[in-house]
Structure formats: C-alpha cells, structure tokens
C-alpha positions as CSV (number, residue, x, y, z in Angstrom):
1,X,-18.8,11.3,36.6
2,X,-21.0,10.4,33.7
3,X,-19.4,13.1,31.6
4,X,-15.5,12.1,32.5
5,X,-16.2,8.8,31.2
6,X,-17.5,10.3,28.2
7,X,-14.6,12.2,27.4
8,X,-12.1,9.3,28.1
9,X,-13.7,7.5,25.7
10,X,-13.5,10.4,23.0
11,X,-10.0,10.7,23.6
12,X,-9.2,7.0,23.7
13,X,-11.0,7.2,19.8
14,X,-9.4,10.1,18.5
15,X,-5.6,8.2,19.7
16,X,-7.0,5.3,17.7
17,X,-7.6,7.6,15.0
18,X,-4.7,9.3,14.9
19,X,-2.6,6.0,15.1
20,X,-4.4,4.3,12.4
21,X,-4.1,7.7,10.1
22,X,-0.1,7.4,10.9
23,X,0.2,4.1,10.4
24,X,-1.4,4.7,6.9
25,X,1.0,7.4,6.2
26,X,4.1,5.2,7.3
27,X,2.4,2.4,5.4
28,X,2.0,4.6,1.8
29,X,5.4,6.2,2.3
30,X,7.3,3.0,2.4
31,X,5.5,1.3,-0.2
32,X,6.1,4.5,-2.8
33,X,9.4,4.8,-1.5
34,X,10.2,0.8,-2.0
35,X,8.0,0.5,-5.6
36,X,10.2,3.7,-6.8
37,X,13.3,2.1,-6.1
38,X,12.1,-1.5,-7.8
39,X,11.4,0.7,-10.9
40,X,14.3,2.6,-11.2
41,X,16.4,-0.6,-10.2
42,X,15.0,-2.7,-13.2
43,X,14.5,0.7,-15.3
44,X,10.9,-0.6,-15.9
45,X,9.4,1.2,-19.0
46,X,6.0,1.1,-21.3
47,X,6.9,2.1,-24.7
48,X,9.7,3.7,-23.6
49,X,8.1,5.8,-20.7
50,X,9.2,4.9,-17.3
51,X,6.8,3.6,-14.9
52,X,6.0,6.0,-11.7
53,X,5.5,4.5,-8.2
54,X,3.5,7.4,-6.8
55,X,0.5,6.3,-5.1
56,X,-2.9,8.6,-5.6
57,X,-4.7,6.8,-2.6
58,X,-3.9,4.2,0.2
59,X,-7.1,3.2,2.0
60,X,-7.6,0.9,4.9
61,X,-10.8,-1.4,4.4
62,X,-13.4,-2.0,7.4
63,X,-11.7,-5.3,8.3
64,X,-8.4,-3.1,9.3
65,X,-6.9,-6.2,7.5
66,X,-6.7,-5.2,3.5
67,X,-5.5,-2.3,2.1
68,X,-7.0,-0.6,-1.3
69,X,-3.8,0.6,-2.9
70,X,-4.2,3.3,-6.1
71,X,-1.2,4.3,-8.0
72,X,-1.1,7.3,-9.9
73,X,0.2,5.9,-13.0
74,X,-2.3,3.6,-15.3
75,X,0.7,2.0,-16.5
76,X,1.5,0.0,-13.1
77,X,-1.6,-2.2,-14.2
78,X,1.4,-4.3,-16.3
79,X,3.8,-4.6,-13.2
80,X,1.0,-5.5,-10.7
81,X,-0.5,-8.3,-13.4
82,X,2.7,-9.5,-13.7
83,X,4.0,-8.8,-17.2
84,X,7.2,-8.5,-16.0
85,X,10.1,-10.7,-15.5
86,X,9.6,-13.0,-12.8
87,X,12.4,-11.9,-11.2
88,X,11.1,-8.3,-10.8
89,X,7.5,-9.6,-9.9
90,X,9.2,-12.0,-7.0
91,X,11.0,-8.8,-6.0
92,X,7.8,-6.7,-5.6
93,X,6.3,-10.3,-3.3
94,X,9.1,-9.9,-1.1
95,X,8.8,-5.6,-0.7
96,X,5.0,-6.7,0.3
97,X,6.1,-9.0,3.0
98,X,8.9,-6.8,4.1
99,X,6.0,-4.7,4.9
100,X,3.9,-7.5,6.4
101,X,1.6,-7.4,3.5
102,X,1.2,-10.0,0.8
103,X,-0.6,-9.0,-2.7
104,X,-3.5,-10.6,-3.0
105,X,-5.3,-9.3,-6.5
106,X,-5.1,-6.3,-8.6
107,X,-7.3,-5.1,-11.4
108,X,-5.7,-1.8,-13.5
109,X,-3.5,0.4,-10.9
110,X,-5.4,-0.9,-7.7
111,X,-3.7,-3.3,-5.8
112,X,-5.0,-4.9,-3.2
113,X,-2.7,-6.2,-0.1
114,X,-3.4,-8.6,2.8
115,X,-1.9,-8.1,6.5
116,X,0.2,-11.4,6.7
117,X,-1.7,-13.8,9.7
118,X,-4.7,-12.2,9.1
C-alpha cells in the first residue's frame, strides 16, 4: 500500500519535471526565435557586426516566477540596456509580454524577466 503511494508520488514529480523542462524549452525557443526576428527587422549592428539572438542558457529561478536569461552574444548587453532606439526597445517590451514576461533588469547579456501577475 505504503509502496504504491510512494510511486504515485514519484511519478506525479517526474510529470512536473518534465512539464516545467518543456515549458523551458517552449519558453527559450520563442524568445530566440522572436529576439532574432527584432534584430534582423531593425538590422541591429555593433561596429558593423550584427547582433545574434541565440541564447547560451535559459534558467528558471526557485520562485518558478523569474527567469535567468543568458544570450550568447556579449554584444546584446547594448540592446538589453537600452542603447537602442526607443522604438526597437518598446518592441522588445511588448515580445516579453507577448510571452507573459516583463523585463525586469539586465546587467551584460543576462536578462532577467518576470512572469506577468506574479
């Protein structure tokens, strides 16, 4: 009896698991895909190399509420400070909130996003 519990348990976890790892997945796939496209819409350049939107690591804090977002390229540090056109950095706003996330503070080419209501 004891044991059956047990392993309903385990397998209630791993679905969490698994659901929060796809979730992730879905989560950094739409955000490249959607910070690539903002890029090459605005063909956003540093000394004449274009930006990349590839991220290195998406991580999910404790709180399951804030994301840790790392991009690849060093370079996004001036899009995610905003030394950009403010029509591009109000573009990026509204890709976070398409996503339900809202940027809440970046430092280099970590970004840090907010689950909106949370």
């Amino acid at each position: 009896m004891n044991e059956q519990r047990i392993a309903r348990e385990l397998v209630a976890v791993a679905r969490g698991l698994i659901g929060a790892r796809s979730r992730q997945a879905t989560l950094k796939s739409d955000l490249e895909r959607a910070m690539k496209k903002l890029i090459k819409k605005h063909n956003l350049t540093i000394y004449g190399e274009p930006l990349y939107g590839d991220i290195y690591r998406l991580k999910y804090r404790p709180d399951r509420k804030t994301v840790d977002v790392i991009f690849n390229d060093e370079n996004m540090m001036y899009l995610l400070a905003g030394h950009v056109a403010s029509s591009v950095y109000d573009e990026m706003e509204r890709i976070f909130k398409s996503l339900g996330y809202e940027g809440v503070d970046s430092d280099g080419n970590r970004l840090i996003l907010m689950k909106i209501g949370a």
